[in-house]
C-alpha positions as CSV (number, residue, x, y, z in Angstrom):
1,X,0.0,0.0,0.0
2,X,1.0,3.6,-0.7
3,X,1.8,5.9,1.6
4,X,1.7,9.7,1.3
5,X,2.9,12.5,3.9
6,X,-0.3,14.4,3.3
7,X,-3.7,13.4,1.7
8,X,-6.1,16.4,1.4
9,X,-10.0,15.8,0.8
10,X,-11.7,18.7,-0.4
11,X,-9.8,21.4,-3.6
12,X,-12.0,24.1,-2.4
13,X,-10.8,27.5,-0.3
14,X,-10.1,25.4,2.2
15,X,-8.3,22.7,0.9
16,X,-6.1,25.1,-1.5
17,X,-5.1,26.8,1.4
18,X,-3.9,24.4,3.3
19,X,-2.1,22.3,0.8
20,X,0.0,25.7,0.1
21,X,0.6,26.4,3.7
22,X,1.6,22.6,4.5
23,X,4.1,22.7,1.4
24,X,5.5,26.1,2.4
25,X,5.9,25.0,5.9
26,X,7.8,21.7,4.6
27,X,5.3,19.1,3.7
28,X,6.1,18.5,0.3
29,X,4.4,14.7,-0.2
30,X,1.0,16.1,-0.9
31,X,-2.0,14.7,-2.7
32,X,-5.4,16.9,-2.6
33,X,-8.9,15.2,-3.8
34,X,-11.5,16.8,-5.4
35,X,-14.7,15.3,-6.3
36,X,-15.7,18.1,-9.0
37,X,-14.1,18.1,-12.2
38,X,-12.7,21.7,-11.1
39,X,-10.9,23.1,-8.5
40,X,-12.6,26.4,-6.5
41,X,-15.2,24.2,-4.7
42,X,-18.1,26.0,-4.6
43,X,-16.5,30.1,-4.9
44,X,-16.9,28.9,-9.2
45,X,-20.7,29.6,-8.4
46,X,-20.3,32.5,-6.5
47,X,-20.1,35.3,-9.2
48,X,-20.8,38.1,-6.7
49,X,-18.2,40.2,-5.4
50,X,-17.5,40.8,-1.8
51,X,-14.7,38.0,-1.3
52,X,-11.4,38.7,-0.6
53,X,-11.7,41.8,1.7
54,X,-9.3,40.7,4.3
55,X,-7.0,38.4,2.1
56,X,-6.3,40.5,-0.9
57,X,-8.0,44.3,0.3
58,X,-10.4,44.2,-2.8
59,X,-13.4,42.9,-3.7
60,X,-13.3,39.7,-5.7
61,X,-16.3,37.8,-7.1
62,X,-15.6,34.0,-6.2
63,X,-14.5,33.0,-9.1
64,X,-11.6,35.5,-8.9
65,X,-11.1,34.6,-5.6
66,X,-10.3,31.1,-6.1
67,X,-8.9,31.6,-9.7
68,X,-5.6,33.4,-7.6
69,X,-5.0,30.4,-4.7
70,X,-5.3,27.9,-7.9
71,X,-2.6,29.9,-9.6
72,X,-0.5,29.4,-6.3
73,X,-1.2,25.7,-5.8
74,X,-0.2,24.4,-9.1
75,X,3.1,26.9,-9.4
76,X,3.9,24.2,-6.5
77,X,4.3,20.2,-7.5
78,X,1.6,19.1,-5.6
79,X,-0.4,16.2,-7.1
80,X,-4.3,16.5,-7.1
81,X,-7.0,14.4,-8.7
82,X,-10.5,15.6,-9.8
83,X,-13.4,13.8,-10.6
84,X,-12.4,12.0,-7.4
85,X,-14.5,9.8,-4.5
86,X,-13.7,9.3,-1.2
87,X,-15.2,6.4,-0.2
88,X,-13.8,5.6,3.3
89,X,-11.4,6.8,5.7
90,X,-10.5,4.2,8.5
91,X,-9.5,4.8,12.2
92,X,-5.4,4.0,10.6
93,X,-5.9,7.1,8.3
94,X,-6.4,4.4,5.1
95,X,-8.4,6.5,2.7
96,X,-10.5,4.7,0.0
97,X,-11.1,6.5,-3.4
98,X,-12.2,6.4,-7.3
99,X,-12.0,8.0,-10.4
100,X,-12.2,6.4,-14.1
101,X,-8.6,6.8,-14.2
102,X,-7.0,5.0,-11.6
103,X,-10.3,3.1,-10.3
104,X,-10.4,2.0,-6.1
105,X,-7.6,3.1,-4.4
106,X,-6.0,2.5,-1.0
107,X,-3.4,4.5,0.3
108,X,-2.1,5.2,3.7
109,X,-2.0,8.8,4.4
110,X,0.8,10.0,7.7
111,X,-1.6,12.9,7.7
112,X,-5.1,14.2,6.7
113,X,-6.6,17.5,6.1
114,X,-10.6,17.1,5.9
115,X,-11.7,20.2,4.1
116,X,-14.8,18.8,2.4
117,X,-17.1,21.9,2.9
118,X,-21.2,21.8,3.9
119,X,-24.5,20.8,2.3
120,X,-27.8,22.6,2.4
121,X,-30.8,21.5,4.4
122,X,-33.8,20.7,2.0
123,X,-37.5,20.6,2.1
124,X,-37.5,17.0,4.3
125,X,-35.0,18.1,6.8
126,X,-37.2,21.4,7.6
127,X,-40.6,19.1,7.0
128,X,-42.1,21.8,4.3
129,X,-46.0,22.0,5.2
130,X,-47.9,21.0,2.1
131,X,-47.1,19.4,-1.2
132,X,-43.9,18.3,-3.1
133,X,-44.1,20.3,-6.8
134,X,-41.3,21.2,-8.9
135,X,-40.2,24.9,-8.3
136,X,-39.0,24.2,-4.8
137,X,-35.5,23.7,-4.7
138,X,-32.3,25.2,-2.1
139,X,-30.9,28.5,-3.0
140,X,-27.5,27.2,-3.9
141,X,-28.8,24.8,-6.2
142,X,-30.5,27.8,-8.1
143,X,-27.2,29.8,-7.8
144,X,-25.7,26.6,-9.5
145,X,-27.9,26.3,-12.4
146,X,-28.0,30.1,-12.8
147,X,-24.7,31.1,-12.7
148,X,-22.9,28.0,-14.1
149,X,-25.6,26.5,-16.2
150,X,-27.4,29.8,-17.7
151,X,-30.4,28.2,-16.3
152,X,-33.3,30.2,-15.0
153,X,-35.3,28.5,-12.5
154,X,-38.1,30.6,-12.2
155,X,-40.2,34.0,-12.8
156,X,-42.3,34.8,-9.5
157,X,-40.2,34.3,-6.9
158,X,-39.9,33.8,-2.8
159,X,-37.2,32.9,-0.7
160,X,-37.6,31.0,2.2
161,X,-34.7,32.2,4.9
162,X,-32.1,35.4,5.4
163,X,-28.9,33.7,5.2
164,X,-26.2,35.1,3.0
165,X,-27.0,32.8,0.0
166,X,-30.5,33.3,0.3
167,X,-30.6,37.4,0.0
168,X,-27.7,37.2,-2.7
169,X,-29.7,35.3,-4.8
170,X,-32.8,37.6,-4.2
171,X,-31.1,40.0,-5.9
172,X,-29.4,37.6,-8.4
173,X,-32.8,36.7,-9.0
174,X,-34.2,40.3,-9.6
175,X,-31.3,41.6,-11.6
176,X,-31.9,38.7,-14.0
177,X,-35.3,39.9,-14.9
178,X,-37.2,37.3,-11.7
179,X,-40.2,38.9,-9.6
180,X,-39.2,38.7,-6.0
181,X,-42.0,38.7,-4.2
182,X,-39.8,38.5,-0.8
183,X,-37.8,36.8,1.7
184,X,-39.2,35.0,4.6
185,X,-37.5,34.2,7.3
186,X,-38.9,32.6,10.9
187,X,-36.4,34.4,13.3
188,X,-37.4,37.7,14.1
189,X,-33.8,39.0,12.7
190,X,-31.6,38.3,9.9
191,X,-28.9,35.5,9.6
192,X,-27.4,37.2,7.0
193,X,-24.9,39.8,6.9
194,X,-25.5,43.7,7.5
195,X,-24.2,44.6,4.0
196,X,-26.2,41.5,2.0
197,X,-29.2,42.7,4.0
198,X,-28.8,46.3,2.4
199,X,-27.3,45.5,-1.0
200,X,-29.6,42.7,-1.4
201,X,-32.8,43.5,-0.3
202,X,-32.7,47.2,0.7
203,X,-31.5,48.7,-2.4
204,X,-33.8,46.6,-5.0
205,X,-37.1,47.5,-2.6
206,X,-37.3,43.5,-1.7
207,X,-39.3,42.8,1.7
208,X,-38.5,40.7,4.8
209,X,-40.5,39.0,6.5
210,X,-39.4,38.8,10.4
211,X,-40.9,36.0,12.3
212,X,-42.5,34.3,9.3
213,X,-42.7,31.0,8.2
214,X,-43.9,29.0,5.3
215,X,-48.1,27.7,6.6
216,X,-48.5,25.9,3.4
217,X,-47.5,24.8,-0.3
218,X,-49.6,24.3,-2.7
219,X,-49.3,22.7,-6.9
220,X,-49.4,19.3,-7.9
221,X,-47.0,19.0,-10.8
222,X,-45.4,22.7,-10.8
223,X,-45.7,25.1,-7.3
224,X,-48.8,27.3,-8.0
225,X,-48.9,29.3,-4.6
226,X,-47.2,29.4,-1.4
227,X,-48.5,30.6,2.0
228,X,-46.7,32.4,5.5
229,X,-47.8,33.2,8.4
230,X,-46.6,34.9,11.6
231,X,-44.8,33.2,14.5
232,X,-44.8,33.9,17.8
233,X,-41.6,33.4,20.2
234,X,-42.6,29.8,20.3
235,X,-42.5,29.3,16.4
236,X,-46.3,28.8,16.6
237,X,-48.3,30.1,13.4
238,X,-50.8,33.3,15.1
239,X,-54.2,33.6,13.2
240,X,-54.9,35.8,11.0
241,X,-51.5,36.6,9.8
242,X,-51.5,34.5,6.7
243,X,-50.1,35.8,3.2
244,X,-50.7,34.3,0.0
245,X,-47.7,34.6,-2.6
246,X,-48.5,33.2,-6.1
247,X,-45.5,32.2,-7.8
248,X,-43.4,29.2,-9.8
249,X,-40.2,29.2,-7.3
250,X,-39.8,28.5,-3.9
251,X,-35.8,28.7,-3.0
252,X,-35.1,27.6,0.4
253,X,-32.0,29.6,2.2
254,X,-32.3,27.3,5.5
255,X,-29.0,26.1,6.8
256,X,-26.0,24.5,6.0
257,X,-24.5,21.5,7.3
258,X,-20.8,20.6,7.7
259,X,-20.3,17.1,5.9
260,X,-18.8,15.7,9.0
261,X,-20.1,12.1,8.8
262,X,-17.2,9.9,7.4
263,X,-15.0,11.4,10.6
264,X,-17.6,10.5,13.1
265,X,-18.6,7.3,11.4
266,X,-15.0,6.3,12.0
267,X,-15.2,7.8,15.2
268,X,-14.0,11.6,15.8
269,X,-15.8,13.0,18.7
270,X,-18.6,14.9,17.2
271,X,-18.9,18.5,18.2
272,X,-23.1,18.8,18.7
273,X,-23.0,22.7,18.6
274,X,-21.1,23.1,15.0
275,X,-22.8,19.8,13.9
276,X,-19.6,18.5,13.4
277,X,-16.4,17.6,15.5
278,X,-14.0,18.9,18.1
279,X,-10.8,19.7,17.3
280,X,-7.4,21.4,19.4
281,X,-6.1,24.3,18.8
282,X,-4.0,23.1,15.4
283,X,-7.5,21.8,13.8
284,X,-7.0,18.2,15.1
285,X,-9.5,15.9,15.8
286,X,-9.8,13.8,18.5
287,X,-8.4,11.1,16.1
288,X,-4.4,11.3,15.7
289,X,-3.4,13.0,12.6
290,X,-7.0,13.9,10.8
291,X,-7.3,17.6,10.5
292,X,-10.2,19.6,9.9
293,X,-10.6,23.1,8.1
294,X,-13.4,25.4,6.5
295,X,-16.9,24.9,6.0
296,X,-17.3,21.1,7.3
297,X,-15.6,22.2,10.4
298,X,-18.1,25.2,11.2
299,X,-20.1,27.1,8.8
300,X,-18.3,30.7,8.1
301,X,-19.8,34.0,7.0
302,X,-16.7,35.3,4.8
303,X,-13.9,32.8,2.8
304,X,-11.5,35.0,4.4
305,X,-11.9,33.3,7.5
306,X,-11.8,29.6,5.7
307,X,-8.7,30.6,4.4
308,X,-6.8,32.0,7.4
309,X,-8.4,28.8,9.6
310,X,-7.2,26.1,6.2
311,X,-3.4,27.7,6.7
312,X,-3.7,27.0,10.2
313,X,-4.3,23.4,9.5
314,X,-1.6,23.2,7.3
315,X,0.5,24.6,9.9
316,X,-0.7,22.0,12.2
317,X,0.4,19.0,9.8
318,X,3.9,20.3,9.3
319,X,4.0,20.9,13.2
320,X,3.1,17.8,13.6
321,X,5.9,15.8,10.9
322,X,8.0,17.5,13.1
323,X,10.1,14.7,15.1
324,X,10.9,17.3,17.9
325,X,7.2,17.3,19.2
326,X,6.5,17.4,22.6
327,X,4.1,14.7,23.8
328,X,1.0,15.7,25.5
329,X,0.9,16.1,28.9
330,X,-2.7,17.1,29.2
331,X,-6.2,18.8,27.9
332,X,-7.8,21.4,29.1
333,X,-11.5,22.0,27.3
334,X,-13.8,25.4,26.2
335,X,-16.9,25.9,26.4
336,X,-19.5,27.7,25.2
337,X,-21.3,29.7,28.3
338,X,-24.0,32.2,28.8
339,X,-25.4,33.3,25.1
340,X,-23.3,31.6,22.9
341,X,-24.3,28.7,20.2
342,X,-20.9,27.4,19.9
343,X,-17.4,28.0,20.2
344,X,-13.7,26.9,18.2
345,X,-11.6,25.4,19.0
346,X,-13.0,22.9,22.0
347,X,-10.2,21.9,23.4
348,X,-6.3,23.1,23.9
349,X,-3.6,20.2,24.1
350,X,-0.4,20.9,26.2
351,X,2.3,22.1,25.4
352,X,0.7,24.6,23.1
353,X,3.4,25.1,20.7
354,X,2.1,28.0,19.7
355,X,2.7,32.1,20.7
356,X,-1.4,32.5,20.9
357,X,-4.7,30.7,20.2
358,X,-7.1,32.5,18.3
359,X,-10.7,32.0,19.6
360,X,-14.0,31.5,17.4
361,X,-17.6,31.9,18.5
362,X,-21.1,33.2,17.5
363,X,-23.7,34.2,19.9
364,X,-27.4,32.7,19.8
365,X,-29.1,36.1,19.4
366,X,-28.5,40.0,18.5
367,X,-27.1,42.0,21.5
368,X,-25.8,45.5,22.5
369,X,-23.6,46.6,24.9
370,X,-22.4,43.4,26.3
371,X,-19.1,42.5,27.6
372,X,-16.9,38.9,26.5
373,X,-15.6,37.6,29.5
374,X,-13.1,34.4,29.1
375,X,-12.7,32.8,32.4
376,X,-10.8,29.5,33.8
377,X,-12.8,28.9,37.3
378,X,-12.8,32.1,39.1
379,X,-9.9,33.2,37.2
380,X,-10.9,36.2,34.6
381,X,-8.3,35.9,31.4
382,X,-10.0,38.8,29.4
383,X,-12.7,40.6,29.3
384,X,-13.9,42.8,26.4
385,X,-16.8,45.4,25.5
386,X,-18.6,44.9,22.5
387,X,-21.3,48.0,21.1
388,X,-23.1,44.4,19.5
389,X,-23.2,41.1,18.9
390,X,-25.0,39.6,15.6
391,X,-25.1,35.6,15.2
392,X,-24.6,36.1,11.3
393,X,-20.9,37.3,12.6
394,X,-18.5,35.0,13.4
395,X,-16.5,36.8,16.7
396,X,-12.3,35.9,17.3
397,X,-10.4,36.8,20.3
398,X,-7.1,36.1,20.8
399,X,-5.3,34.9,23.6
400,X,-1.3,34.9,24.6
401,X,0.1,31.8,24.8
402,X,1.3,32.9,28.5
403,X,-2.3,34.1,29.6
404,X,-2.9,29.8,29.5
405,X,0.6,28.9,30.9
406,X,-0.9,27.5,34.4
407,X,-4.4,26.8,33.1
408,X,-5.9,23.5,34.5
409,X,-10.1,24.1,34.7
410,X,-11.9,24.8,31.3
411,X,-12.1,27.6,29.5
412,X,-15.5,29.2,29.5
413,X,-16.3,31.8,27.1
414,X,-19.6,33.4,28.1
415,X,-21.3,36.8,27.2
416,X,-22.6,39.5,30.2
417,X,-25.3,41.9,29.3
């Protein structure tokens, strides 16, 4: 069987990233698998700008983003394959794959980097009220078929949910000639960002719906009508609220989820709050030499982020070829307290190794005027002042490596109105 330093699933932001980083930080035995018969992942569907703010200082549209890491990855010799499978990946780090050219393969992989990005949640997984016609389908597979395909998937128009993808493609929607009747979402704020909200909806005269839901569907072969309702803080429908939306399209902006399942099939400690796993403070899971990164890890806001988190990972490989490394000497956990929905990494493995750990959360609801505290036991590491809090925004604190030198109770991470 083969063996290779570095086996990288995924040839998205993520996965691009983090082969360059491990190969500049010495791990030059690299193989990166890509299911798509592209590199980019899914920024090739993304033909809005807005990417690249923090990386490059410019807007990019996601193409452009993706077409300058894929310049950088092959000006190294790494070896990729697209049109790729991965089948299996065992406890042992033996990875299973296909492609028409080389067929099933095993190899044996020293290290892994999992960066295979998220899937949306679909009519079933929200249990749609009503009936099952075509015109319903996610918001990213509309963005698909329109941007790559030149496929318009509808006339009259409603979105169901606030998240980024779903109020860029309102106004993808629109500027392609689409009625948009409006976007509906059951929360009584956004999950999208401040400046999609505005650019999206604000500026093209595109209602939202606050603390609405879909009642009912209605077609039998194509979607004739669609019905919301008001909720009240319970998510229960209140009478009398109902509004009728005829229309051909229903596009459903409801969630994403990391795809996480081969690494806790094979048993990586899930992580219930990102819907995916734990991982240290290099992007390690709880299964030796498997590292996570990007969007199957926990679902970001801005690529910028996957990037800087996917060269952290890559880091974390080469630190970990290293035959210098220290061996554990013991774990001390975070966790996410008082007003938070999850927080990154969930555990910190001694020695560090590292001059600071960078901290990643989001918070369960807007707030203003609230202070971060970070706390071991009684012990208060930081504390910060915040003017708000959104949960569309991912927040990162940093903390010294020395601030955790004598640590031994977990890290709590908690928000104080």
């Amino acid at each position: 069987m083969k063996t290779r330093e570095l086996v990288i699933i995924g040839g998205g932001a993520a996965g691009l990233a983090s082969a360059i980083s491990a190969y500049e930080a010495g791990v030059h035995d690299i193989l990166l698998l890509e299911k798509s018969d592209a590199l980019g992942g899914i920024l090739e569907q993304c033909i809005h700008n807005g990417f690249g703010l923090e990386e490059f200082k410019e807007a990019l549209t996601g193409p452009e983003y993706a077409d300058r890491f894929i310049h950088q990855f092959i000006s190294y010799p790494i070896d990729y394959a697209l049109n790729t499978m991965v089948m299996h990946i065992s406890f042992q780090n033996e990875i299973i794959y296909m492609n028409e050219i080389e067929g099933v393969v095993t190899l044996k992989a020293k290290r892994i980097i999992y960066a295979a990005g998220c899937y949306e949640r679909n009519a079933g997984a929200i249990m749609l009220p009503g009936t099952r016609p075509n015109g319903i389908l996610t918001a990213g597979t509309a963005q698909h078929y329109l941007n790559l395909d030149g496929y318009m998937v509808g006339k009259r128009v409603l979105i169901l949910g606030s998240g980024d993808i779903g109020l860029i493609m309102a106004r993808r929607m629109h500027l392609e000639g689409a009625e948009v009747l409006g976007v509906v979402e059951i929360m009584p704020y956004s999950n999208g960002l401040n400046r999609n909200i505005v650019q999206c909806l604000h500026d093209f005269n595109i209602p939202l719906f606050l603390s609405h839901t879909v009642k009912e569907v209605i077609g039998k072969k194509q979607l004739e009508k669609v019905i919301i309702a008001q909720v009240d803080e319970s998510k229960n429908f209140i009478p009398g609220t109902e509004k009728e939306f005829i229309c051909d399209t229903l596009l459903l902006s409801v969630g994403l989820l990391p795809s996480s399942d081969l690494l806790i099939k094979i048993g990586a400690e899930p992580c219930y709050q990102t819907k995916s796993v734990e991982v240290n403070q290099w992007l390690e899971s709880t299964i030796p030499g498997i590292f996570v990164a990007g969007n199957v890890l926990h679902v970001h806001d801005l690529v910028d982020d996957v990037t800087e988190e996917a060269r952290l990972a890559g880091m974390g490989v080469a630190h970990s070829l290293k035959k210098n490394k220290k061996k554990r000497t013991h774990t001390i956990r975070l966790e996410a307290g008082n007003l938070l929905s999850y927080i990154l990494p969930q555990r910190l493995d001694f020695p560090l190794e590292m001059e600071s750990v960078t901290l990643k959360f989001r918070v369960k609801k807007p707030l203003e005027n609230v202070k971060i505290q970070i706390r071991s036991g009684t012990r208060i590491l930081r504390t910060l002042r915040r003017p708000f809090l959104l949960p569309s925004q991912m927040e990162k604190v940093k903390l010294e490596a020395e601030l955790l030198f004598d640590i031994n109770e977990p890290i709590v991470v908690e928000v104080i109105k």
